[in-house]
N, C-alpha and C positions, 0 to 999 in steps of 0.2 A: 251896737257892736262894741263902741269903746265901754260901757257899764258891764260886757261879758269879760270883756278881756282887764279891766283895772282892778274890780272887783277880786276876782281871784287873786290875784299879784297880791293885793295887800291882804288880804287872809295868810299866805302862804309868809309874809313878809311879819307876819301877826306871829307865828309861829316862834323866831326868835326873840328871846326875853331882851328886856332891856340892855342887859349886862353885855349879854352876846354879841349884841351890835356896839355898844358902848366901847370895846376893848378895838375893831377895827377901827372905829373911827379913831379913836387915841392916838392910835399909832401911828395912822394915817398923818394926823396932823403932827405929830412929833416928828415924822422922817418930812416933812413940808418946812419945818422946823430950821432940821438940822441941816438942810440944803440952805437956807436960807444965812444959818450963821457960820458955814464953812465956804460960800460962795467967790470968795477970793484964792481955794486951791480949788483949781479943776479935777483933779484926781481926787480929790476926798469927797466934794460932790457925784463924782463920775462912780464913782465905788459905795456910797451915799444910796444914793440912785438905784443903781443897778440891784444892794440888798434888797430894798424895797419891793422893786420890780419881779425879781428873779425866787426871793426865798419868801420872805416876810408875805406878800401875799397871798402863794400858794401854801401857808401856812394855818392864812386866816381862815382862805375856804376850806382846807381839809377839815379844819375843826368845827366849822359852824355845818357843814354837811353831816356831820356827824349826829347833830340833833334837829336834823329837817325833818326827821318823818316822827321816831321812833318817842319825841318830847312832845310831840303835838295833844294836848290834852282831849282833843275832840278827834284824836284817829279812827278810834271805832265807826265814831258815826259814819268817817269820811270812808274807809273800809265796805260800810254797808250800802253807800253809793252806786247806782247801776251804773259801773265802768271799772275798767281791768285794773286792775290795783296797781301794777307798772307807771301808771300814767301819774298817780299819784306823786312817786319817785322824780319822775321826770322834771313833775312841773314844780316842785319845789330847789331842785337842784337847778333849774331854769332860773326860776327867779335870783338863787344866789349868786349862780354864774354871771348875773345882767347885773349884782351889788357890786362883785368882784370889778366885774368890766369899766364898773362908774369909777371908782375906783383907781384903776389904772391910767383910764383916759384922760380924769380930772388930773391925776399924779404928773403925767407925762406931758401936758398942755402946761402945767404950772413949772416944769423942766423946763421947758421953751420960753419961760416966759423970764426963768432965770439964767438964760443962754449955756445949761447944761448939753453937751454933746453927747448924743447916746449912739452916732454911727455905728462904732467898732462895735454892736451889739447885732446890724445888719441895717437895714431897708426899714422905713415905719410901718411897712405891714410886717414885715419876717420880724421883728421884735417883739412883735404880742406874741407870739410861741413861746418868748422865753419865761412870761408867768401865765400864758393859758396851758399851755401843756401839761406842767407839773401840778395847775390848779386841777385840772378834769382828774388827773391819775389820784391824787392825793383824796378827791373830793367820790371818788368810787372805791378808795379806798375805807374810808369813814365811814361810807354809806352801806356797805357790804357786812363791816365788821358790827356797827352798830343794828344793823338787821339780825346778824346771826346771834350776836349777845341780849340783845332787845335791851340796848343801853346804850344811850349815845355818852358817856362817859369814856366807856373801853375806845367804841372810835377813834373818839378823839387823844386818848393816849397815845393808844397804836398810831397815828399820825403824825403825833409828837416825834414817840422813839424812832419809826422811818429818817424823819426829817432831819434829825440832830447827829443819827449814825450815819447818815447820807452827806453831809455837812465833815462831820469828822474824819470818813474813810472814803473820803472822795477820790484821795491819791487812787487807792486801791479798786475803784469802782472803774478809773480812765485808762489803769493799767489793765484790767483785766478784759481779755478776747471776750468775754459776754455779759459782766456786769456792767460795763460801759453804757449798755443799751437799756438800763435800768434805772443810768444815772440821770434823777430829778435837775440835778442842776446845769447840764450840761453846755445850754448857752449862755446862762449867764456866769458862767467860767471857763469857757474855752468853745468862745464863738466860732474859730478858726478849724475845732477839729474837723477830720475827713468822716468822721463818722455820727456827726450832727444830724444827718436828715437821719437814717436810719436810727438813729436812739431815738427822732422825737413820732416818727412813726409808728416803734415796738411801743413807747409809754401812749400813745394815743390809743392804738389799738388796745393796748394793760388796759386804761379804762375805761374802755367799748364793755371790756368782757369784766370787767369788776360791777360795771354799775347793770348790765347784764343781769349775770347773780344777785345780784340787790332785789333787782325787780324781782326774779325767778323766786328769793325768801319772799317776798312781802304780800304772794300769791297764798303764799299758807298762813290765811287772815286768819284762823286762829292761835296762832302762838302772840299774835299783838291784841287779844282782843279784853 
């Protein structure tokens, strides 16, 4: 059982080049870094932190979802596999989802360990919402758009420009009666609103029904073949 299940993981994990992974970890350890040499103001760690946690991550997965399926140079073969091609989908965004999570965990243990306080974020469970959330929505976003383009380049643009116009007109996202509910960032900038659970519910479900469609293209094995 464990040879069925490791096996796969690192094929799937095979998939991302060198480079791909090279730029998470980077960064990873530069914001490990910069906690490390701002550690005497609590707010510039605390603010530190929280980038990391809330933007910077959901960023990494948007982009590297972006070439989980559509870069894989032995797609055809895995295509011609007797099983639904969705599944294919799934289990690569699984495995990235479980990079992202290492990730986090490791991030946030090493927070603890430099007596960063991340309460005003919520509860240590109710804090993983504020980079799974945006990771899943951003990471169906990639996976959707790089299906329909058959190019995880576009993807990963498109995730970019969300991210940065989301970041930029964020004012206008929290004021607004229905873009609020759209807004990526919303606990890791304004943990307190009344309309937190609902935003992160409408973005969870965004990417039920994004990675949905993904699957629903990747059924028409021939436009990847």
């Amino acid at each position: 059982m464990k040879a069925l299940t490791i096996a796969p993981l690192k094929y799937h994990l095979r998939i991302y080049r060198r480079e791909h992974l090279a730029l998470p970890a980077g960064l990873w350890a530069l914001f490990v870094l910069m906690v490390l040499f701002m550690r005497d103001d609590a707010q510039r760690t605390f603010d530190v932190a929280g980038a990391f946690l809330g933007f910077v991550l959901p960023l990494m997965a948007g982009i590297l979802a972006a070439s989980a399926v559509v870069e894989d140079p032995a797609l055809e073969l895995q295509l011609a596999a007797p099983r639904a091609p969705w599944r294919i989908l799934v289990e690569r965004l699984a495995a990235l989802l479980g990079v992202v999570t290492l990730a986090a965990v490791a991030y946030q243990l090493y927070l603890a360990t430099m007596g960063v306080d991340l309460s005003s974020l919520g509860d240590p469970a109710a804090r993983q919402l504020g980079w799974l959330v945006p990771s899943l929505a951003l990471m169906g976003l990639a996976s959707l758009t790089a299906l329909a383009l058959v190019q995880g380049t576009g993807g990963a643009l498109l995730v970019g420009l969300v991210w940065l116009l989301q970041i930029l007109g964020r004012k206008w996202f929290i004021d607004s009666r229905w873009a609020r509910y759209l807004f990526l960032f919303m606990r890791a900038r304004y943990a307190a609103h009344p309309s937190l659970a609902a935003n992160e519910l409408c973005l969870t479900g965004l990417a039920v029904v994004l990675i949905a469609a993904a699957g629903w293209l990747l059924r028409k094995t021939e436009r990847y073949l």
